[in-house]
LUMBA-794203 format. One line per 2 residues: number of its first residue (from 0); for each residue x, y, z of C-alpha. Coordinates in steps of 0.25 Angstrom, whole numbers, padded with zeros to 4 digits. Each point is the difference from the previous one (the first is absolute). Example, Ala and Ser with C-alpha at 12.3 -4.5 7.8 and 13.67 -1.06 7.14 Angstrom:
0	0049,-0018,0031 ~ 0006,0014,-0002 .
END
This chain:
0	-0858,-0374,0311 ~ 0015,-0006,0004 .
2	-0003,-0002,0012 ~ -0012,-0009,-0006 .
4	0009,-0006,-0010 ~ 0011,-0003,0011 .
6	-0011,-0006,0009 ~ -0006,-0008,-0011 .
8	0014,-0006,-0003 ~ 0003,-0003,0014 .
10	-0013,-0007,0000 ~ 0003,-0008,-0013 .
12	0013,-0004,0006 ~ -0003,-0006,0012 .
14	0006,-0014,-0001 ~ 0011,0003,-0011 .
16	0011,0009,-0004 ~ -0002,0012,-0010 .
18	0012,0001,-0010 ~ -0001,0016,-0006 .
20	0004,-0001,-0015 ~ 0008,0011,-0008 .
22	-0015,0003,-0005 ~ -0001,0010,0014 .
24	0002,0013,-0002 ~ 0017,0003,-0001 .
26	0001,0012,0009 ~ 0006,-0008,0011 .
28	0008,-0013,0000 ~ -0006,-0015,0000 .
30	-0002,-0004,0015 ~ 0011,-0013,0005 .
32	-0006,-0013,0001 ~ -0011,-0002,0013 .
34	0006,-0007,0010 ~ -0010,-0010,0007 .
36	-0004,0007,0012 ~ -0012,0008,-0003 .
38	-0001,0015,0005 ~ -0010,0006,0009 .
40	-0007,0011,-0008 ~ -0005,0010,0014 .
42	0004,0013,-0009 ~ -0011,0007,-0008 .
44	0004,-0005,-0014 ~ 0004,-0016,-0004 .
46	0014,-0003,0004 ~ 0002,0012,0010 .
48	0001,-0003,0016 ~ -0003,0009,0011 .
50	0009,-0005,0012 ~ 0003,0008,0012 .
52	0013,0003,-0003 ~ -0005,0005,-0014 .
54	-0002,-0003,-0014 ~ 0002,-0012,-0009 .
56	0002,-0003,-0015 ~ -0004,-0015,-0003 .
58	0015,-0003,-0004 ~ -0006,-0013,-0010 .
60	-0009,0009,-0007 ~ 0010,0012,-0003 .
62	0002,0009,-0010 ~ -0014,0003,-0009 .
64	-0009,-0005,0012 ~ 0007,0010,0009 .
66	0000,0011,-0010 ~ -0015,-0002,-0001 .
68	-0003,-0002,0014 ~ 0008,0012,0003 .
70	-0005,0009,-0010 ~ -0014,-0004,0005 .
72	0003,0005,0013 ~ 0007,0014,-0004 .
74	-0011,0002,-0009 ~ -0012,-0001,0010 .
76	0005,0011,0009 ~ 0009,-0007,0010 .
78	0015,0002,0002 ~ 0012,-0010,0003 .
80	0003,0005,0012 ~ 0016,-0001,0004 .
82	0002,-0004,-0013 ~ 0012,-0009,-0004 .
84	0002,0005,-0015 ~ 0012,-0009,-0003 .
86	-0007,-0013,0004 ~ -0013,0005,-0006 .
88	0008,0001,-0015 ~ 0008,-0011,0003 .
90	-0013,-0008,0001 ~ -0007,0005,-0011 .
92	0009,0004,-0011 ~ 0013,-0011,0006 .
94	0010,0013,-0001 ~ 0009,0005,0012 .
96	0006,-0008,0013 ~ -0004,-0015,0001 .
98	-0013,-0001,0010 ~ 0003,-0004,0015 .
100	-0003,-0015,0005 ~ -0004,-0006,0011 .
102	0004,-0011,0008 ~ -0007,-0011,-0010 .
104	0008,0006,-0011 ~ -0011,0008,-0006 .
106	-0002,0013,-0002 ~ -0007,0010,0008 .
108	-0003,0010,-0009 ~ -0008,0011,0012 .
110	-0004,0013,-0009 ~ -0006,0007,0012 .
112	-0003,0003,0014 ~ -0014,0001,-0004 .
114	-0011,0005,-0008 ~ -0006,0013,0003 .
116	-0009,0009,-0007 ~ 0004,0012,-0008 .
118	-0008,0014,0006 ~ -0005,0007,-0011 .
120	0004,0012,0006 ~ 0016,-0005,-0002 .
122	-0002,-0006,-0012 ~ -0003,0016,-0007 .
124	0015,0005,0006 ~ 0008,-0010,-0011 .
126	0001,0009,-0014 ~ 0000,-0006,-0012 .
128	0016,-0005,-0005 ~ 0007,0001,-0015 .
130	0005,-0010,-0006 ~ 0010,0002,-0010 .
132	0012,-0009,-0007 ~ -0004,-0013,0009 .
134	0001,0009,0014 ~ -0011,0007,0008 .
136	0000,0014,0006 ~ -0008,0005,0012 .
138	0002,0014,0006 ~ 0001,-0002,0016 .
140	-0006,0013,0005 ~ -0007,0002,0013 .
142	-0012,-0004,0001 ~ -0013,0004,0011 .
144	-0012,-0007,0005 ~ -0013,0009,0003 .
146	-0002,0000,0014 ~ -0010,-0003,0010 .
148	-0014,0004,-0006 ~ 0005,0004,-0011 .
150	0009,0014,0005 ~ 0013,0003,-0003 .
152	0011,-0010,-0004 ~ 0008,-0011,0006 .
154	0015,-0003,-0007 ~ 0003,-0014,-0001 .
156	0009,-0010,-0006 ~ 0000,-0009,-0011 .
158	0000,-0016,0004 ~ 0006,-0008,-0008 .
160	-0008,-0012,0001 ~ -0012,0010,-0006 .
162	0011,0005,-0009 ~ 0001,-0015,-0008 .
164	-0014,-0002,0001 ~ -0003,0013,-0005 .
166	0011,-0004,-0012 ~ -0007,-0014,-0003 .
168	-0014,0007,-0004 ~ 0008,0009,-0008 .
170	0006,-0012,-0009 ~ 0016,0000,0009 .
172	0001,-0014,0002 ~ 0013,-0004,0002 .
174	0013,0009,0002 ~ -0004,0009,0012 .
176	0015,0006,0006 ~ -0002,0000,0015 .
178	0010,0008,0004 ~ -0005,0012,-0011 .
180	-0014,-0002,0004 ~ 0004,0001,0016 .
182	0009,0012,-0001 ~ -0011,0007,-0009 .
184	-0007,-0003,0012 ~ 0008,0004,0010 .
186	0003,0014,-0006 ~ -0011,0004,-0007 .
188	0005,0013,-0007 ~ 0010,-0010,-0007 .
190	-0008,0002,-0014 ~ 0001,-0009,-0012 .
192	0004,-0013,0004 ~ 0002,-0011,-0010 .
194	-0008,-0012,0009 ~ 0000,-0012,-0009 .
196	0009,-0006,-0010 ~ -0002,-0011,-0010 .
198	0007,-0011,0001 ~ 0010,-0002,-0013 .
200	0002,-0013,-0005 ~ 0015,-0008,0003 .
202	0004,-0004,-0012 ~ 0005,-0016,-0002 .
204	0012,-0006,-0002 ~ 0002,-0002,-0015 .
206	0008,-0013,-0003 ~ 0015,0000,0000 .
208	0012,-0008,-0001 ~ 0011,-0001,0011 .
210	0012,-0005,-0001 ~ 0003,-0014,0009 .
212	0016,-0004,-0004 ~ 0012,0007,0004 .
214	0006,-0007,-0012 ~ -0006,0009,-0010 .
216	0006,0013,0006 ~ 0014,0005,-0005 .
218	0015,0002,0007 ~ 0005,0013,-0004 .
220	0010,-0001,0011 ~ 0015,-0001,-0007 .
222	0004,-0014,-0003 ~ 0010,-0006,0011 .
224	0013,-0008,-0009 ~ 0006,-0012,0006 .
226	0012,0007,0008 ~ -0010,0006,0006 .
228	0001,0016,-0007 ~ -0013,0006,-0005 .
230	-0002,0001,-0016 ~ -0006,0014,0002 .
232	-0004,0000,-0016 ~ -0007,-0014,0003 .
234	-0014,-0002,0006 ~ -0001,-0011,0009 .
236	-0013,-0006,-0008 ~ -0006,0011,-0010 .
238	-0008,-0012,-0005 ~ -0008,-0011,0007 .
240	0001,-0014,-0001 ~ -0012,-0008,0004 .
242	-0003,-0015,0004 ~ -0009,-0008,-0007 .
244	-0013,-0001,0010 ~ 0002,0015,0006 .
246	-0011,0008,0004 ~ 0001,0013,-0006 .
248	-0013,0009,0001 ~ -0013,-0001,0007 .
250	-0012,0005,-0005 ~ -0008,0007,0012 .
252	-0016,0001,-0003 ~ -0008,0012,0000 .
254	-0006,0005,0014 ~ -0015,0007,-0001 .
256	0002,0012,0008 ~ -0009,0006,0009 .
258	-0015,0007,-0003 ~ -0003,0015,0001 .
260	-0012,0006,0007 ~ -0006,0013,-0005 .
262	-0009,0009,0011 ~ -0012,-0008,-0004 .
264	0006,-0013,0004 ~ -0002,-0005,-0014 .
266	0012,-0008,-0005 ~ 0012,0004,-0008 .
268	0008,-0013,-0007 ~ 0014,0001,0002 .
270	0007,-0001,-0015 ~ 0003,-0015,-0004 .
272	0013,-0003,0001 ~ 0009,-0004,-0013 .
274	0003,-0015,-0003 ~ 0012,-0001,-0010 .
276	0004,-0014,-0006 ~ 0011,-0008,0005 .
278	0002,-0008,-0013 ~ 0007,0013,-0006 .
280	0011,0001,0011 ~ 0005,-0015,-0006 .
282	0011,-0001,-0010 ~ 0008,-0011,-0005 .
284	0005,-0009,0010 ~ -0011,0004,0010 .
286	-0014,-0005,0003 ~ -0012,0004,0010 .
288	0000,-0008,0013 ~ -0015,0000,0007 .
290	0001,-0008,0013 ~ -0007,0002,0014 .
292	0010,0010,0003 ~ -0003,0011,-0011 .
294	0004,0001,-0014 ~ 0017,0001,-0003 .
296	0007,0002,-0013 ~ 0009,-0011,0000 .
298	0013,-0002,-0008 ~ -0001,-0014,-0005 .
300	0013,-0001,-0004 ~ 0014,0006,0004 .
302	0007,0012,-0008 ~ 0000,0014,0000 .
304	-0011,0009,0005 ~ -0003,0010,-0013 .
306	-0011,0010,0003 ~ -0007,0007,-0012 .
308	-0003,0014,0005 ~ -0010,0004,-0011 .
310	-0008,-0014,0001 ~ 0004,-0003,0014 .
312	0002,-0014,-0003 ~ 0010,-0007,0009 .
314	0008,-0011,-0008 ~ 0010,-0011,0004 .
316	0010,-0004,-0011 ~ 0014,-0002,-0002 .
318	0003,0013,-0006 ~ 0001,0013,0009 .
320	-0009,0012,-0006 ~ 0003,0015,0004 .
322	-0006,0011,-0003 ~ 0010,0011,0008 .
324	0012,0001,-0008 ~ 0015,-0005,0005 .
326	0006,0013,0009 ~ 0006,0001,0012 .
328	-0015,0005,0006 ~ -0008,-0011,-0006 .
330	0006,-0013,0000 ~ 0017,0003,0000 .
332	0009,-0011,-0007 ~ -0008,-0012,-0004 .
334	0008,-0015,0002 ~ -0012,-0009,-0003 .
336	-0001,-0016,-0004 ~ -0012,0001,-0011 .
338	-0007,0007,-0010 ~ -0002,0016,0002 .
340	-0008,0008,-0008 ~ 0002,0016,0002 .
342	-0011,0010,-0004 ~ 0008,0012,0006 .
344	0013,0006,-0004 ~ 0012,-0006,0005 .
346	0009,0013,0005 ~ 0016,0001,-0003 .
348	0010,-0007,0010 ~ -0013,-0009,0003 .
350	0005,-0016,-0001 ~ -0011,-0013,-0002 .
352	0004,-0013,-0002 ~ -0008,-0010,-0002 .
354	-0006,-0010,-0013 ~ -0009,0005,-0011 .
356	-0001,0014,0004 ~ -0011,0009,-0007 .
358	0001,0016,0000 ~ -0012,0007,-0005 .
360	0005,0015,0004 ~ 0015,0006,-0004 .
362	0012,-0006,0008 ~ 0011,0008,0002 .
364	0007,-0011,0008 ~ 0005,-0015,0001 .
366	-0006,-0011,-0002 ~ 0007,-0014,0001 .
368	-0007,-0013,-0006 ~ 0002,-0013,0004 .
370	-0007,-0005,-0011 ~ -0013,0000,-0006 .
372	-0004,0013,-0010 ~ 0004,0014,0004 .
374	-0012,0009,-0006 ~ 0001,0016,0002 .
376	-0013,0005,-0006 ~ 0005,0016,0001 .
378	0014,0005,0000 ~ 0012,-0003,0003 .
380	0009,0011,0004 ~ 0013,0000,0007 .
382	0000,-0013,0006 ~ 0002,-0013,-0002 .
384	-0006,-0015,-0004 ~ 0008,-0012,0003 .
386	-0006,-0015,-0003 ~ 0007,-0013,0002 .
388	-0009,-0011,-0006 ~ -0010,0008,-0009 .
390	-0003,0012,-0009 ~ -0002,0016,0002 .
392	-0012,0007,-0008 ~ -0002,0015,0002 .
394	-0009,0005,-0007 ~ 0001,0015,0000 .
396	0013,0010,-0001 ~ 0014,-0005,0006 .
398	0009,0009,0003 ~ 0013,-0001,0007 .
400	-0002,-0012,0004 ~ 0008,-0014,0002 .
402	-0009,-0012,-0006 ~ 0008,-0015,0002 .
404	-0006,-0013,-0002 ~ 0009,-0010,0003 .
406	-0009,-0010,-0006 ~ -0012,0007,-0007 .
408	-0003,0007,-0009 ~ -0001,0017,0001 .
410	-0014,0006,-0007 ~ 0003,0016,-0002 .
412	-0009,0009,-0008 ~ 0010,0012,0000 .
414	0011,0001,0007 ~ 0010,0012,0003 .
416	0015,0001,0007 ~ -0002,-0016,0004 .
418	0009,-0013,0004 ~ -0007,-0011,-0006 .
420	0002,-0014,0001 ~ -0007,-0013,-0002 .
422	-0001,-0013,-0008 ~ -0008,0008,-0009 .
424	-0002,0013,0000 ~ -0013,0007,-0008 .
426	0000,0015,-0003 ~ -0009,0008,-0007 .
428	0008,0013,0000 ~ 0015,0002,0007 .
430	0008,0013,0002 ~ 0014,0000,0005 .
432	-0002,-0014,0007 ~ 0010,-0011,0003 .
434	-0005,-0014,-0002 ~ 0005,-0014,0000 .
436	-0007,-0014,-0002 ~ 0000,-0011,-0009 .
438	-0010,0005,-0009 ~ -0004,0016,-0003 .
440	-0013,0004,-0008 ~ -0002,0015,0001 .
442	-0008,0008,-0010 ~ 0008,0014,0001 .
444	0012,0001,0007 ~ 0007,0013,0003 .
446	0015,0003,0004 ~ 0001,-0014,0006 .
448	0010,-0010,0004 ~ -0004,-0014,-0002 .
450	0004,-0014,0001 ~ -0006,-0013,-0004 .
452	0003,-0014,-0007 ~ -0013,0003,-0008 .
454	-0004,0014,-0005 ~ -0013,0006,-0007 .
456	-0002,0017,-0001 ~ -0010,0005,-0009 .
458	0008,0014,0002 ~ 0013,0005,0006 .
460	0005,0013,0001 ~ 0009,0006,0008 .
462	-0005,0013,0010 ~ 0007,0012,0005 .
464	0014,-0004,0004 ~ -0002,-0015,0001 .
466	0003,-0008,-0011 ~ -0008,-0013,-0005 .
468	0009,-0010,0005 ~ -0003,-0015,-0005 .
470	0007,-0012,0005 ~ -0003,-0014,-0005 .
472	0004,-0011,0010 ~ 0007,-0011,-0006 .
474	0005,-0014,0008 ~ 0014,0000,0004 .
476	0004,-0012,-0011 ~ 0016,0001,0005 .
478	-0002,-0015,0008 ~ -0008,-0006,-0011 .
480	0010,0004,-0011 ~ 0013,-0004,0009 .
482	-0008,-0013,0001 ~ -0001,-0002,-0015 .
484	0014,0004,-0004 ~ 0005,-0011,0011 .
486	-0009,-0011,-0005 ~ 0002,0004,-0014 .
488	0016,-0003,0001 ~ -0004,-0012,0007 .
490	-0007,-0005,-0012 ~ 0011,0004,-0006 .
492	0010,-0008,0006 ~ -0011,-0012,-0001 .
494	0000,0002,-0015 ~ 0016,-0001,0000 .
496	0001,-0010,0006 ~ -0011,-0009,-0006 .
498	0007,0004,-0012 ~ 0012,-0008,0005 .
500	-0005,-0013,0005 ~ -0008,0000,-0014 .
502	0015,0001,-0008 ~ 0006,-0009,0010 .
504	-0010,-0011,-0004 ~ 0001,0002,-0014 .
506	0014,-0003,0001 ~ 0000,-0011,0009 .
508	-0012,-0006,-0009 ~ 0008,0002,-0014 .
510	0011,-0010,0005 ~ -0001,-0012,-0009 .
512	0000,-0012,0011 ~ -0011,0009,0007 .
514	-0009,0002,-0009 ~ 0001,-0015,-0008 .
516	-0003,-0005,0015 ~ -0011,0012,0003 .
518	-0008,-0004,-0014 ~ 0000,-0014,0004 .
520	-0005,0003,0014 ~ -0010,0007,-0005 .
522	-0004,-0009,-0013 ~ -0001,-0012,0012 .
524	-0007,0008,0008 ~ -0011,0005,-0008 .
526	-0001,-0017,-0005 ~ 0005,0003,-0016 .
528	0011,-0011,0004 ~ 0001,-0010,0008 .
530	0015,-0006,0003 ~ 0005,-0016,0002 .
532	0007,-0004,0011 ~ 0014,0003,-0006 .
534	-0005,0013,-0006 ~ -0005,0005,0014 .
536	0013,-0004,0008 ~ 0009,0007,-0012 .
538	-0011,0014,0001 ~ 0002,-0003,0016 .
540	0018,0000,-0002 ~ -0005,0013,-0009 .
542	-0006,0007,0011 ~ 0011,-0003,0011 .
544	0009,0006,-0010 ~ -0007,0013,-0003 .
546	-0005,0001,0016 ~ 0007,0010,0005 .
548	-0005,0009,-0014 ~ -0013,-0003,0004 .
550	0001,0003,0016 ~ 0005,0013,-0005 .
552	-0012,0003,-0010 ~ -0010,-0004,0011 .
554	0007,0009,0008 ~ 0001,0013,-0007 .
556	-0016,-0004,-0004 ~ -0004,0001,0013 .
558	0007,0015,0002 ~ -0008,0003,-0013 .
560	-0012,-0004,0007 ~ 0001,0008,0012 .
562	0004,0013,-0008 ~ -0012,0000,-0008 .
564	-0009,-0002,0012 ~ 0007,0012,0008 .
566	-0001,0006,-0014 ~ -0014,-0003,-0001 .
568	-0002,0007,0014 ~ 0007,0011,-0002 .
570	-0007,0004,-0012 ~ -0015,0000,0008 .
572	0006,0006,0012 ~ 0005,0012,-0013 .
574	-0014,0000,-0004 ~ -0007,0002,0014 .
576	0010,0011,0002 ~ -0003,0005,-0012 .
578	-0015,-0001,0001 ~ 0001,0008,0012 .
580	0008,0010,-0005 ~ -0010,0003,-0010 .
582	-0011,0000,0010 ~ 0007,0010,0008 .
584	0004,0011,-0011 ~ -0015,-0001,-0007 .
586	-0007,0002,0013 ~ 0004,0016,-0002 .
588	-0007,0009,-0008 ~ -0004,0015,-0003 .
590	-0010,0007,-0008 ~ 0000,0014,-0002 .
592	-0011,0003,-0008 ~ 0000,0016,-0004 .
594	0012,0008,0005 ~ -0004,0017,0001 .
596	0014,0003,0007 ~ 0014,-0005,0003 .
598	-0002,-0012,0004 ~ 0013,-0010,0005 .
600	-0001,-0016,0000 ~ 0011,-0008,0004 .
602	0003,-0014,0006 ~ 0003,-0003,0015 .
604	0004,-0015,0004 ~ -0006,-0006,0013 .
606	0001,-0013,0005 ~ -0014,-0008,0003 .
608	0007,-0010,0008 ~ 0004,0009,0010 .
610	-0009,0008,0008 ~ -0013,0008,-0005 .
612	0006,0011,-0007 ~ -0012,0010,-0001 .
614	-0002,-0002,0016 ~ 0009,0011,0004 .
616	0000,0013,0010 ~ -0006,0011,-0005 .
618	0013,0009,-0001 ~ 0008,-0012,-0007 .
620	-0010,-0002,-0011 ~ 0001,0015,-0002 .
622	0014,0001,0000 ~ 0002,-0012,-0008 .
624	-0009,0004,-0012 ~ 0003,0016,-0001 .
626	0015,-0005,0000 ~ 0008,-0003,-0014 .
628	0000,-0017,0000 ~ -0003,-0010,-0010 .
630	0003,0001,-0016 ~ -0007,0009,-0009 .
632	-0009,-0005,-0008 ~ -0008,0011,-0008 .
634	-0002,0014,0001 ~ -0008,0009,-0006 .
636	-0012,0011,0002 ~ -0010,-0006,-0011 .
638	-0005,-0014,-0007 ~ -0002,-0013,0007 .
640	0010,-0011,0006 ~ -0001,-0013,0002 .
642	0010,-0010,0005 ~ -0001,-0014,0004 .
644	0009,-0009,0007 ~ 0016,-0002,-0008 .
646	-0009,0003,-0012 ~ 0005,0016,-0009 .
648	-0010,0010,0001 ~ -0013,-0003,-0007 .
650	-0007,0009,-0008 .
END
């Protein structure tokens, strides 16, 4: 019946190409493309040859054609006689070493020496085979002929061309191990011998990412300084700075692996491989490239090469994220030019510099801000925080710890056996701290030692051994006060003499010649009189005569003049002085609201012209605020107090 079929195909085809569909039987592979020179069917099935030299597969029609051309011809009885098995597989099921080819390029796919007949006889020595697990058993033993006219028995050997066969008809299509089969033949008391195997499907390649800069890898190596020593507690570049335009990854595509076969020959799919989405890899500052070359994450802008380990989302931005912690292991001291943000701890004697630094685990070591906000998430223990140009929020416990914000302001929730200092410093609950700034809010403060031109505590008490120590920082007023003394006796002396010139003139006015010439000077003047020719040169000869009265009254007039103005001076330069004076001394202030303990207040002067007072060394602050300066104030161990500026003690 396939002989028929095939015929009736070949006949139907004569004249044009037959295309086989996927709707063919998938136990062997689609056959390649015909080329156009046609093949010479001689054999006894449709695309087999018989050539002298031996047998030929149609190398256009391969695949499903052979298997049935092939599977005619073992099933009629005859055998392939000096079989080649691997060329037979490859051309039916495409599996094992790439087919020969001849001098036109094409392969030569020769299955055989020739087709023979399989004797009857022989066919009777083959035993049946077990197949178990995707592998086939078959128990070489020996094996006998009868002999001539039916007496006695002959031993004989097993062929191993009747041996595949023999193993087709049974349902062994594909899988046959030579060398098992020729060694069961060769020794044939070897037993059970596994003789075929199924193929196992090789798996794909599932998609992946590959890396395709150097830029994005670390230095770890120590940092070389300029005079050319190694910084062995520095990295030479623990975090990688990128350019904008940078290929970063390359996304490989999946690779369909390779089909199994099972002893029947049918078929086994490999598994598809796994696709994964690009897209998720891109963070901000990063985009996906597709170009001709393959698909790249690509850093569209220049910065620091921050990888989410959960997510795995690559971002480019102007803060450097870490996740390891600051040790000597991880990342050793940090000296950085942006934003860094921590989710580690950061270990004792471990240093990182940079601007707005974020800790999210506990720090036990130093950090130094060059501006921006210092934010510890955790605790801080044993270390220090130092910022130049911003503030210092920590939100857990602090405890023996240094906190300076040069100009900032300092955010504590508690804080224990501290040096604080700030422009402002905010505490929720302080024990046995040291603190100076130019304003204080706490809400309870324990055995403390503070300093401040503006003060508010909810409560003070002191603790164990160390007393409440409050100091209210008032301006040093010594200048301004030496000023005003020195300007009021210069008033004075304005006043004395102002004085004078005013008794002088009301002498030299009260002369009777001067003031009969002075009251007609002035009733001329204003026009009540006018004078006759005789009457003007007699009040002229009364001027000459009184002349030199008059020179001297113009005279001391003008010094009158010119002391009132320099009074006049004086007096607002007294009252800018004065006013600033006033400014200064109100600027200070303190308000204890509930006293449980002996608790000291007492005045310290400062001067806020000089140098910032509160931006001291850690051991100077200390030393200067547990000592026995400034003027007492108050002291007591319950109430309130309340004091403002020069002002008593308010209620």
């Amino acid at each position: 019946m396939i002989r028929s079929y095939l015929a009736h195909l070949e006949a139907s085809s004569r004249g044009r190409s037959i295309t086989w569909s996927t709707h063919v039987s998938d136990t062997a592979v689609a056959p390649p493309a015909a080329p156009a020179a046609r093949f010479d069917s001689t054999g006894p099935e449709h695309c087999i040859q018989r050539r002298p030299d031996g047998i030929y597969a149609d190398p256009a029609v391969l695949g499903t054609t052979v298997l049935a051309a092939v599977d005619s011809i073992l099933r009629s009885g005859s055998v392939l006689s000096g079989i080649d098995y691997p060329v037979l597989i490859k051309a039916i099921y495409d599996s094992g070493p790439a087919l020969p080819t001849g001098p036109d390029g094409r392969p030569v796919v020769r299955i055989a020496s020739d087709i023979v007949p399989f004797n009857a006889q022989r066919r009777s020595l083959y035993r049946s085979v077990r197949i178990a697990g995707g592998e086939a058993e078959y128990c070489f033993e020996p094996v006998f002929l009868a002999g001539p006219g039916g007496e006695g028995e002959i031993q004989t050997s097993l062929d191993f061309d009747e041996f595949v066969a023999d193993m087709w008809t049974k349902g062994i299509r594909f899988g046959i191990d030579i060398a098992g089969v020729r060694a069961g033949i060769a020794n044939p008391g070897l037993g059970r011998v596994v003789v075929a195997r199924r193929l196992e499907p090789e798996a794909g390649l599932d998609a992946t990412v590959v890396e395709v800069s150097d830029d994005i890898h670390r230095s770890d190596a120590p940092r070389q300084l300029s005079n050319g020593k190694l910084d062995l507690m520095c990295f030479q570049n623990r975090f990688p700075q990128v350019q904008g335009g940078t290929r970063l990854l390359q996304k490989l595509p999946s690779k369909v692996g390779k089909p199994g076969f099972e002893l029947s020959g049918i078929r086994i799919e490999p598994a598809a491989p796994r696709d994964l989405e690009f897209s998720t890899y891109a963070g901000e500052g990063t985009s996906i490239e597709k170009s001709a070359a393959g698909e790249f994450l690509v850093a569209v802008r220049t910065g620091f090469l921050n990888v989410d380990p959960k997510t795995r989302r690559i971002a480019v931005g102007d803060k450097i994220v870490s996740r390891d912690g600051v040790s000597a292991r991880t990342t050793g001291n940090l000296q950085l030019t942006g934003d860094y943000e921590e989710f580690g701890d950061v270990q004792e004697k471990r240093v990182i510099e940079g601007n707005g630094i974020t800790v999210h685990g506990n720090v036990y070591g130093d950090i130094h801000s060059r501006g921006g906000m210092v934010r510890l998430r955790a605790t801080l223990v044993g270390g220090s925080v130092h910022n130049k140009h911003g503030d210092i929020q920590v939100d857990g416990v602090t405890a023996n710890a240094i906190l300076q914000a040069s100009a900032g302001t300092v955010t504590l929730q508690r804080a224990e056996n501290c040096v604080i200092s700030g422009t402002r410093v905010r505490i929720e609950h302080a024990i046995n701290c040291e603190i100076m700034a130019d304003e204080i809010s706490i809400g309870n403060a324990e055995g403390c030692a503070l300093a401040a031109r503006r003060i508010s505590i909810d409560n003070t008490a002191p603790w164990r051994e160390s007393e409440m120590l409050v100091y209210v920082l008032c301006a040093e007023c010594g200048r301004i006060d030496d000023m005003l003394e020195q300007i009021g006796a210069r008033l004075a002396q304005f006043d004395a003499a102002a004085t004078r010139h005013k008794l002088e003139l009301s002498h030299l006015c009260a002369q009777p010649e001067v003031r009969k010439y002075l009251e007609i000077a002035g009733r001329v003047r204003s026009g009540e009189m006018s004078l006759t020719p005789a009457q003007a040169q007699q009040f002229k000869q009364m001027g000459q005569a009184v002349g030199p009265e008059l020179q001297k009254i113009g005279d001391v007039s003008a010094a009158r003049k010119a002391v009132e103005a320099e009074h006049a001076e004086g007096k607002a330069l007294l009252e800018r002085f004065t006013a600033q004076r006033i400014e200064r001394a109100a600027g200070s202030e303190v308000k204890l609201r509930l006293l449980q303990g002996d608790t000291q207040v007492r005045q310290l002067a400062f001067d806020p012209d000089g140098a910032c007072f509160y931006d001291l060394p850690a051991r100077e602050i200390k030393s200067r605020l547990r000592g026995n300066e400034g003027t007492p104030l108050h002291a007591a161990a319950s109430g309130s107090y309340a004091w403002g500026g020069a002002a008593p003690a308010l209620p």
